[in-house]
N, C-alpha and C positions, 0 to 999 in steps of 0.2 A: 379679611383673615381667612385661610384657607388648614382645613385642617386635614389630616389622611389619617385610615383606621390602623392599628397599631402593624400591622404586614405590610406597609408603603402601598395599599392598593392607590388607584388611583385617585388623586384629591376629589372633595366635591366641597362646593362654598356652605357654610350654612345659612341659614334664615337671619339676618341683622333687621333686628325688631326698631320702627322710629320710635325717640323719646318723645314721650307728650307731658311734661312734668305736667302733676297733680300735686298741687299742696296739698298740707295736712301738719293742722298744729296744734298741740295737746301741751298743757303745763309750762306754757313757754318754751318748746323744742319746735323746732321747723322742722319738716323733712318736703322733702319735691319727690314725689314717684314717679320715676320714666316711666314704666310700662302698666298702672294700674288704668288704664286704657282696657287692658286684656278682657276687664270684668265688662264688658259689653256683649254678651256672650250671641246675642243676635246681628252683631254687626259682621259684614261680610267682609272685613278688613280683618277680624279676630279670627274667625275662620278660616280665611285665608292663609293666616300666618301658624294658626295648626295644625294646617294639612301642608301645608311648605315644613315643618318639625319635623311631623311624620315622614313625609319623602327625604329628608335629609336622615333620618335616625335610620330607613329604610336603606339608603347607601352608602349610609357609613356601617353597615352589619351585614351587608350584602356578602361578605366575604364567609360570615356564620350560616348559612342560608344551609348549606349540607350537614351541619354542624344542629342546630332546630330538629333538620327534619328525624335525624338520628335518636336525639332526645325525645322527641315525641313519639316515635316507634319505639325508643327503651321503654316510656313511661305504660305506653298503649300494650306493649306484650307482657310489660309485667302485669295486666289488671286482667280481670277475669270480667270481660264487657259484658255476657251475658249472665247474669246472677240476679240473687234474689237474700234479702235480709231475714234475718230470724223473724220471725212472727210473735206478735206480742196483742195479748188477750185483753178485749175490751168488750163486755158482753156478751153475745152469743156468737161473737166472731174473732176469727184470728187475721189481723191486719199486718200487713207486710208490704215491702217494694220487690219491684223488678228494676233489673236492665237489662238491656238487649244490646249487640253488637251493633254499628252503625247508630246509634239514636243518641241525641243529646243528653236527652232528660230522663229522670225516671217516670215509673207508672206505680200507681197506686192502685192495691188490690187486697181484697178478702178472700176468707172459704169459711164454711161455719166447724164450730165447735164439735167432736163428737160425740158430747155428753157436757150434761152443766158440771163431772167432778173433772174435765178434763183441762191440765193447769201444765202438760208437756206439749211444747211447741212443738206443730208438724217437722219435720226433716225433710226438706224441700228440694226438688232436685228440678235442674233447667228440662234433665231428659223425661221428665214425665209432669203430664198433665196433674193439676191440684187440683183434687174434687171439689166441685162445688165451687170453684172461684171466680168470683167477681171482679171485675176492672171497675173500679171507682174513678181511677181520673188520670189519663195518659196525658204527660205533660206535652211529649212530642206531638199532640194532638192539637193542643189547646196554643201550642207554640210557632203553630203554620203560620208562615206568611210572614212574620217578624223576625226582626235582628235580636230583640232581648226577650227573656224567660224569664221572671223570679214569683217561687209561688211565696205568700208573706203569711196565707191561713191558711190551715186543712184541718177541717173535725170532721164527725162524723156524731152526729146524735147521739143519746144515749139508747136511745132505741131503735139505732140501725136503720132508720127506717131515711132520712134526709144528710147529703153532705153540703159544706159550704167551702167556698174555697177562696182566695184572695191572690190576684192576679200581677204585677205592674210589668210592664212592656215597654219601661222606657229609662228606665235605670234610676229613678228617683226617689222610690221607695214610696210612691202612692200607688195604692192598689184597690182595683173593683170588687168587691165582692158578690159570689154570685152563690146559689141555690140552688140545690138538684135534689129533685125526687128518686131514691135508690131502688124502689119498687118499680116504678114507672120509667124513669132514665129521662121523664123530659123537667127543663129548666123552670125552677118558677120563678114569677114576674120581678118577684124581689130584684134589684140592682141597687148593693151601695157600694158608690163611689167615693173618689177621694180618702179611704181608710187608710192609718196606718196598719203594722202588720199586726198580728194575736186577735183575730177577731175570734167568736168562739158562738156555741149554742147552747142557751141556759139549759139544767137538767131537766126538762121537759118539753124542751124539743118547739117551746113555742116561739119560743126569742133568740135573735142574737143581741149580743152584746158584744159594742167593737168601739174603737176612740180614733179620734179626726186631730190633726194638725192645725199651729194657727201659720200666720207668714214665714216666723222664722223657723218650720218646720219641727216647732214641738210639742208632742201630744198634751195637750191640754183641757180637751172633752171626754167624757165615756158616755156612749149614748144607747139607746134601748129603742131595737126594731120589732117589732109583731108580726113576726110572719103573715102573708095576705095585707097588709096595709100598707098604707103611702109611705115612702121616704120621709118627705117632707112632715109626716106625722112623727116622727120616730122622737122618743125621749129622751130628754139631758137629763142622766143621771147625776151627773158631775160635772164642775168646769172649775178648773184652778187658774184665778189672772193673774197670780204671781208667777213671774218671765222664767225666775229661777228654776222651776219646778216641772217635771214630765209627772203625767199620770198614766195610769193603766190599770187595765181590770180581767179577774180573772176566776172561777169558780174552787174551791176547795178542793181536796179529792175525796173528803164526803160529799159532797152536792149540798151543804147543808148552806155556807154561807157564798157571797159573793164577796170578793176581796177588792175594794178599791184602791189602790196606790200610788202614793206621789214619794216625789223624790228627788232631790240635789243631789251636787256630789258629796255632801255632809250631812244630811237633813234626810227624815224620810216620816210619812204620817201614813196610816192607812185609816179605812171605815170600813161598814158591816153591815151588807143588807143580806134580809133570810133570803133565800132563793125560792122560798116559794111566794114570797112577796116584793116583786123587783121594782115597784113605783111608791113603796114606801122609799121615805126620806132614810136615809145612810145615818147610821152614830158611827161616832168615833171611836177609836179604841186609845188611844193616846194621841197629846194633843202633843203637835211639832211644839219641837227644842231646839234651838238654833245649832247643831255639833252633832243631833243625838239621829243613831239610823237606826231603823230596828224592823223586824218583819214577822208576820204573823201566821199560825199552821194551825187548825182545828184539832183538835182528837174529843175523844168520848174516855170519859175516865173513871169508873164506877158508874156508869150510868149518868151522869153529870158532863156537859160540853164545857169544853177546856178550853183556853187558848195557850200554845204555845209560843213563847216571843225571845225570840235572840235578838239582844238589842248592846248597845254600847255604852250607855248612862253609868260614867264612873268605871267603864271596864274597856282599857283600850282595845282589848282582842276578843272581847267580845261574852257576855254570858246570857245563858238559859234561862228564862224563867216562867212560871205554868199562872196562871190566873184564870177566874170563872170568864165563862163566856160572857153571863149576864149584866158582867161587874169588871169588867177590863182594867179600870183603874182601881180596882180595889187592893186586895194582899196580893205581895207577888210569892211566889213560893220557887227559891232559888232551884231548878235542877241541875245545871253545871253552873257552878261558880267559877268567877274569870281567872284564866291559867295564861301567865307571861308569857307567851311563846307557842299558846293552841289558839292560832285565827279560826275562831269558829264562824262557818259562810254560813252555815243555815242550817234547815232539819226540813225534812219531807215525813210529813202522817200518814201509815197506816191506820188500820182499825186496832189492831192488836200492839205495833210497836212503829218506834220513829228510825229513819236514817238519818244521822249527822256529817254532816259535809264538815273538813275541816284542812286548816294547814298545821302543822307540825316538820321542824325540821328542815325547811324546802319543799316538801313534797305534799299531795294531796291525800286526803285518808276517808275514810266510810267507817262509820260506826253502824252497830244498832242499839236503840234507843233502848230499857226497860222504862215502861212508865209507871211499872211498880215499886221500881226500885231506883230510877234515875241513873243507872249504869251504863256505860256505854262499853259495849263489845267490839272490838277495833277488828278491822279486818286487815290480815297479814299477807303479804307476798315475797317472790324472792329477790327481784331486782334493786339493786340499790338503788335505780332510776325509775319511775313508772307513772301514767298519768291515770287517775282513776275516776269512776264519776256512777252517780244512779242515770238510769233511763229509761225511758218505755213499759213505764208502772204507772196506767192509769187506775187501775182495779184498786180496788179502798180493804181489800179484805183477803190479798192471794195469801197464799203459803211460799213463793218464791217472791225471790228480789232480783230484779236483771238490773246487770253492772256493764260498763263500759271499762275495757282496758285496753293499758299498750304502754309503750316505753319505744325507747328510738328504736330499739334491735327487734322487738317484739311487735310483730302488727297486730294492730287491732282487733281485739278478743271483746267476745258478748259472753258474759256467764249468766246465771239462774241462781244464786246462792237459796240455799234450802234451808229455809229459817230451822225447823225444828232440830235437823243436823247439822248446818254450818258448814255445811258440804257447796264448795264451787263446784257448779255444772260447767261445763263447756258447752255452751252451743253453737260456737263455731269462732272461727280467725279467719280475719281477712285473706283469702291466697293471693300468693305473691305467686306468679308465674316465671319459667325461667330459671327455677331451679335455687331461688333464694332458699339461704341457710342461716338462721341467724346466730350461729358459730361461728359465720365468716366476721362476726364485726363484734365492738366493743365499744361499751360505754362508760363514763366515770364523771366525779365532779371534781373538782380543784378548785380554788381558790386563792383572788386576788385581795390586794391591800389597797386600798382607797387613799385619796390625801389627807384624808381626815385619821387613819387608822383603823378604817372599818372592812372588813371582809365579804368581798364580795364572789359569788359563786357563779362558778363556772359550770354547764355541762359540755359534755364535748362526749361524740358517735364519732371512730370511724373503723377503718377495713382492717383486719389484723394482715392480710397478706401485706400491707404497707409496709410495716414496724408499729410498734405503739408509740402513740402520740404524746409526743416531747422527747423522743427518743433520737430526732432527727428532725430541723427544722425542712415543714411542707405547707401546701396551699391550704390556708386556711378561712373558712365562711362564718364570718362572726356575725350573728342576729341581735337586734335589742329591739325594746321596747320601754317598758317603765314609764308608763303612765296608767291613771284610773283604777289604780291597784289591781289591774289584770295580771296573772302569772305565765308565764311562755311553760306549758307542760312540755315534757320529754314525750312527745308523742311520735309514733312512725311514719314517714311520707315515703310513700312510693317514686316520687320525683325526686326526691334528693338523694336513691341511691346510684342515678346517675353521678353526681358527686362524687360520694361515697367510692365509687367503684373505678372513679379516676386520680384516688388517692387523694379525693381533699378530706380534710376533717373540718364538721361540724361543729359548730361551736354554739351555745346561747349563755351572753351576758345578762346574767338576773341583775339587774341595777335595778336603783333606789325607783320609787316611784311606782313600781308593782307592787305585788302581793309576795311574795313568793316568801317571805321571812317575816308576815306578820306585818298590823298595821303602821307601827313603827316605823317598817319600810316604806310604806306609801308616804306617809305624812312628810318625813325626810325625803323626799322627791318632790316634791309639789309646789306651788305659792313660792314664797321669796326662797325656797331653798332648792327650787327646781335645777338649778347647775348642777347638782351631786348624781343628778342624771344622765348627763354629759360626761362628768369628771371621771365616772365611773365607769363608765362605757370606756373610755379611752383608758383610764386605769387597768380594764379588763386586756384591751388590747396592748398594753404594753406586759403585761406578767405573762402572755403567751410568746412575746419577744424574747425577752429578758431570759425567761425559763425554756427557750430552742425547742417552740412547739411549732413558730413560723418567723418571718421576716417580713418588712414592710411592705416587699415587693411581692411577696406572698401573701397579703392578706385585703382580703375583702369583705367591706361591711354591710350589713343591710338590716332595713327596719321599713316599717308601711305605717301611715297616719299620722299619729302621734309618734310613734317610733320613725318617724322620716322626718320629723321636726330634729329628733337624736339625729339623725345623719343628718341632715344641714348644719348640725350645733357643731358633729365634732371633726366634720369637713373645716369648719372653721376653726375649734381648738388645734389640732391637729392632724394635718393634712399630710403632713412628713409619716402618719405612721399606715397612713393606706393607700394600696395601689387601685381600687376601684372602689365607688358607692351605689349601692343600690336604694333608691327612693321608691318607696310605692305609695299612691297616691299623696304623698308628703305635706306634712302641716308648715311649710316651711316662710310662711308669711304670717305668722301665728300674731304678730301686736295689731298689723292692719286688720285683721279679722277679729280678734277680740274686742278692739275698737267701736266697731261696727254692732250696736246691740239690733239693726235690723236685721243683720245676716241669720243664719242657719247655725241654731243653739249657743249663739254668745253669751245671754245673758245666765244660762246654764253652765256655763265655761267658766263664770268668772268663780266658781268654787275649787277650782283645778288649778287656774293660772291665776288669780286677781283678777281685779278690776283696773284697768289701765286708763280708764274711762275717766272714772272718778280720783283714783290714787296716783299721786305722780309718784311716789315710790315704787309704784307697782309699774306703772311705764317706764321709769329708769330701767328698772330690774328687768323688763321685757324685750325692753332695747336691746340690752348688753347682751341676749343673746337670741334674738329673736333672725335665722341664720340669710333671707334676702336682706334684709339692713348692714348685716355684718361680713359681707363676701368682702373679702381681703384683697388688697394690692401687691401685698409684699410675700405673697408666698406660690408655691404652685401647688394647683391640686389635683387631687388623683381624679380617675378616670371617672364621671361621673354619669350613669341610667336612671332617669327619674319617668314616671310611670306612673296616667292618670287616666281620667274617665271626663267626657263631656259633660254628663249628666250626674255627675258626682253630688250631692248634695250634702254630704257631711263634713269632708275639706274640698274645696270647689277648683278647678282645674286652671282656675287663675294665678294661684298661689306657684307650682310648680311651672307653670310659663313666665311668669316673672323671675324665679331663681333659675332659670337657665339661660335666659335673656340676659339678668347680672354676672351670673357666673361667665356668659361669652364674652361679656365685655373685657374681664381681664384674665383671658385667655387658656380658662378653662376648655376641660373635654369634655361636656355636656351635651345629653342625648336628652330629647324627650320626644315618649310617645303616650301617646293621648288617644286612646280607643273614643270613637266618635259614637256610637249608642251602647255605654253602658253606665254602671253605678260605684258608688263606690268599693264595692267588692272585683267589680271588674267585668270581664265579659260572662254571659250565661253561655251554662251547654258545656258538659264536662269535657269534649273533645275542644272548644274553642278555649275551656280553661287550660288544659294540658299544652294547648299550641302558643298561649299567654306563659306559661310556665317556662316551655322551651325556649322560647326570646330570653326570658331574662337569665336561666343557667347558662344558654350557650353564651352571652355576654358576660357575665361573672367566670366562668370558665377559660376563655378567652384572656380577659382582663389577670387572670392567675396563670394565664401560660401553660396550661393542661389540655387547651381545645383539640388538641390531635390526640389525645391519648387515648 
């Protein structure tokens, strides 16, 4: 079969994969897998047929190639390459990053305080030297020699005095950690290897505490190293053999206790060691519940240690409740009791008062906590779109709060909010270079009708010089995800106002299976009701038909991971209603892999999707849409770009070479490319990210028939 890119350049053959059927039989169903062959990932026939993908996916976009490199100089001239982030106070120093023009990665840097009442970030400028400033850790440094970069830890003492850092170079998410003396600048002998990421240094600087994987890649130890002593000495603080369960550990923001934490995707237990005694035995704080999650925050309350715990026990959205430190299961003392429709995600402790994270409405909100009075102080903005969040408050005791914002129009803002006035600082927005305005664009939400009768929400960005969107149908970029109750915030990308500025409108379908409207939403996306994920997504995409916001031949989809499970699901509902699919790293083999409780987090999986293992209801159900089992004969489909990582370890690069392997078989347009050292996030190195970016617009571009615009 001979296929040519959509301009009749000249034909080029694709890759025709041999069948090697593999049975596999579960509950009395048969299936034969031609190409689960692929999962041989050291065989030089799979490789081979990877790198034959890639040269094909490379000439059949050969035609995009001026088209890329356009994109990637819009993206590169809007960014201001050499800058430097707000600085934010962690003891006698103010820590911050750089970039520099030319250089992948960032650098890490201090300069000290100039007084201990000093609580205003320097105002940092590229043109002048920062007094006093240290380079803690140039990643372009540490990144010589290698195709991949990911840093997975960075601390810094509580007394400035040693950093640790966690390295992996090969896209898998196991990282070395290593030890530096910041007086002396030379490395100490320490080396742990094999870490996952969040490794950290107790509050006195003697120990790290960091957690290791088992086979199927889930944290299941937390262990305790001694500075100066052997590896092989290091302690098990913890180990969970239950398959279901990740753990993780991590210090308070008083330094008083250490947080151990486990967790399903329903389930969740934590324990409590003092930090100044880390080889005593852990208690518990509440004993796991099969259903019930909940998480735990210190505070000092009258001179008395509290524990703070938003949990779910009888409260689907979630409530507050305060209990002694000493007596965790003792009285609870309700402080927000649970509100229909306020997903509360958590609270971060001050010394004086708490922030609460929450959803309401769609959107993300920030309280502040009174601990005298249980009041929460909502923090208000103007945009009816905006994604908000805390960050970079490790200090147990400031007088400011720094916040993270932004909305699709609005880039990226860091404020300072001044507790005692309630006053946002500004201390800076991302520049946009180039002359952005964000006047020139618009954003709104709308809303679709599901099959069920459920409304689902639409955001959608775009250019006002266009028209306003629905006013004329135009090229339109529909996103989803909807799984793990994650929310798609309205945040600002610099790469998509290449988009933007060629007349497409953005779109995100909040469907069932996220967060974005409460846990309600998730639960109704999930397990045997996971289709309303699908249905809903394609729901979304027909009320932008219907209501002349675009047309089929105008719209293209796209989702990564779990949200590429969504596009193989609704490439197969509904193919007639899109002209291109974008897959990144895509779950699109999701029964053979849940199947599988040796692979990489299945038996953690099975709280998300079932158990197909054990439940033949649940393998029916997974069948029916699990999207390589289910490529279709009878229909044609739109244009399809699928996009993975060799070294991928979360959905593994098997999954999407099989569904394009099926997909060619009945004569689909199926592209895959497959970056050969990277992870599942993709390539490292912000310039190779932006070059990863540019492929896949200028192919959605393309695919919408704007690529000359």
């Amino acid at each position: 079969m001979t296929l040519t890119d959509a301009q009749g350049a000249a034909s080029v053959v694709p890759p025709i994969a041999s069948r090697n059927p593999v049975p596999r039989s579960h509950h009395g169903d048969s299936f034969d897998d031609p190409y689960e062959w692929f999962r041989a990932k050291e065989d030089a026939a799979v490789i081979g047929h990877l790198e034959a993908e890639n040269a094909y996916t490379e000439a059949r976009t050969a035609h995009l190639a001026g088209l890329r490199e356009r994109i990637f100089d819009e993206i590169k001239g809007r960014t201001l390459e050499t800058d430097l982030s707000v600085p934010s106070r962690q003891g006698d120093w103010w820590y911050y990053g750089r970039t520099i023009e030319g250089k992948q990665y960032g650098i890490q840097c201090r300069a000290p305080l100039a007084s201990p009442d000093d609580w205003t970030p320097p105002v940092l400028s590229t043109d002048a030297p920062v007094p006093g400033e240290q380079v803690l850790l140039d990643a372009n440094v540490e990144a010589e020699g290698g195709e991949f970069f990911s840093l997975g830890s960075f601390e810094v003492s509580n007394d400035g005095r040693l950093m640790l850092y966690g390295v992996d170079v090969a896209g898998d998410e196991r990282y070395t950690v290593r030890v530096r003396d910041l007086e002396t600048g030379e490395q100490l002998p320490d080396v742990i290897e094999g870490t996952f990421a969040g490794a950290g240094f107790s509050p006195d600087g003697r120990f790290v505490v960091y957690s290791t994987v088992d086979d199927a890649w889930r944290p299941d130890t937390v262990w305790l190293h001694e500075l100066g002593t052997p590896v092989e000495d290091d302690a098990k603080l913890f180990h969970e053999p239950d398959e279901r369960y990740w753990v993780g550990a991590g210090f308070t923001r008083s330094d008083r206790y250490l947080v151990i934490g486990l967790g399903s995707s329903i389930t969740s237990e934590e324990w409590l060691l003092d930090a100044d005694d880390l080889r005593a035995e852990p208690r518990i704080v509440w004993p796991r519940v099969e259903g019930v999650e909940y998480e735990v925050n210190h505070a000092v309350v009258d001179g008395e240690d509290v524990l703070y715990i938003v949990h779910n026990d009888g409260a689907l959205d979630f409530e507050m409740v305060r209990v002694a430190a000493s007596d965790p299961a003792g009285p609870r003392e309700v402080v927000l009791p649970h509100e229909p429709g306020r997903r509360l995600l958590g609270l971060s402790t001050f010394r004086d008062w708490g922030v609460v994270a929450y959803r309401r409405g769609g959107l993300a909100r920030l309280g502040l906590l009174s601990y005298e009075t249980g009041t929460v102080d909502e923090l208000q903005f103007d945009e009816p779109l905006y994604a908000v969040g805390g960050g970079g408050n490790p200090e147990w005791a400031p007088p400011l709060l720094r916040i993270g914002y932004g909305s699709f129009t609005t880039p990226g803002t860091v404020y300072d909010l001044d507790i005692a006035t309630r006053e946002l600082l500004l201390r800076k927005r991302q520049p946009v270079l180039g002359g952005y305005d964000p006047e020139d664009y618009a954003q709104a939400r709308v809303w679709a009708t599901a099959q069920d009768g459920t409304q689902i929400p639409i955001s959608l960005v775009w250019k006002r010089s266009f028209g306003d969107a629905g006013s004329a149908p135009r090229p339109v970029h529909l996103y989803g995800y909807g799984s793990y109750e994650h929310s798609i915030e309205p945040g600002f990308s610099v790469a998509r106002l290449s988009a933007l500025d060629r007349g497409v409108v953005f779109a995100v379908a909040h469907v069932r299976g996220g967060g974005e409207m409460g846990r309600q939403w998730y639960e109704d996306g999930k397990l045997l009701s996971k289709r309303n994920t699908f249905t809903d997504f394609v729901d979304c995409a027909l009320h932008l038909v219907d209501n002349g916001y675009t047309t089929p031949s105008q719209l293209v989809a796209e989702g990564g991971s779990a949200g590429g499970l969504l596009m193989g699901a609704v490439a197969n509902l509904a193919p007639e209603l899109f002209a291109g699919i974008l897959a990144d790293v895509p779950f699109v083999d999701a029964l053979t892999t849940i199947l599988d409780p040796s692979l990489p987090l299945t038996v953690i999986e099975w709280d998300e999707w079932g158990d197909p293992l054990h439940n033949a209801d649940v393998y029916a159900y997974m069948k029916s849409y699990s999207p390589y089992e289910n490529v279709r004969t009878d229909v044609a489909y739109p244009r399809i770009l699928a996009v993975t990582s060799l070294n991928d370890t979360r959905v593994l690069y098997v999954e999407p070479a099989k569904w394009v392997a099926r997909l060619r078989e009945v004569g689909a347009d199926a592209l895959l490319k497959c970056e050969m050292v990277a992870g599942h996030g993709g390539v490292s190195g912000r310039y190779n990210a932006w070059r990863e970016r540019a492929f896949e617009l200028a192919w959605l571009l393309d695919v919408l028939g704007v690529a000359d615009a």
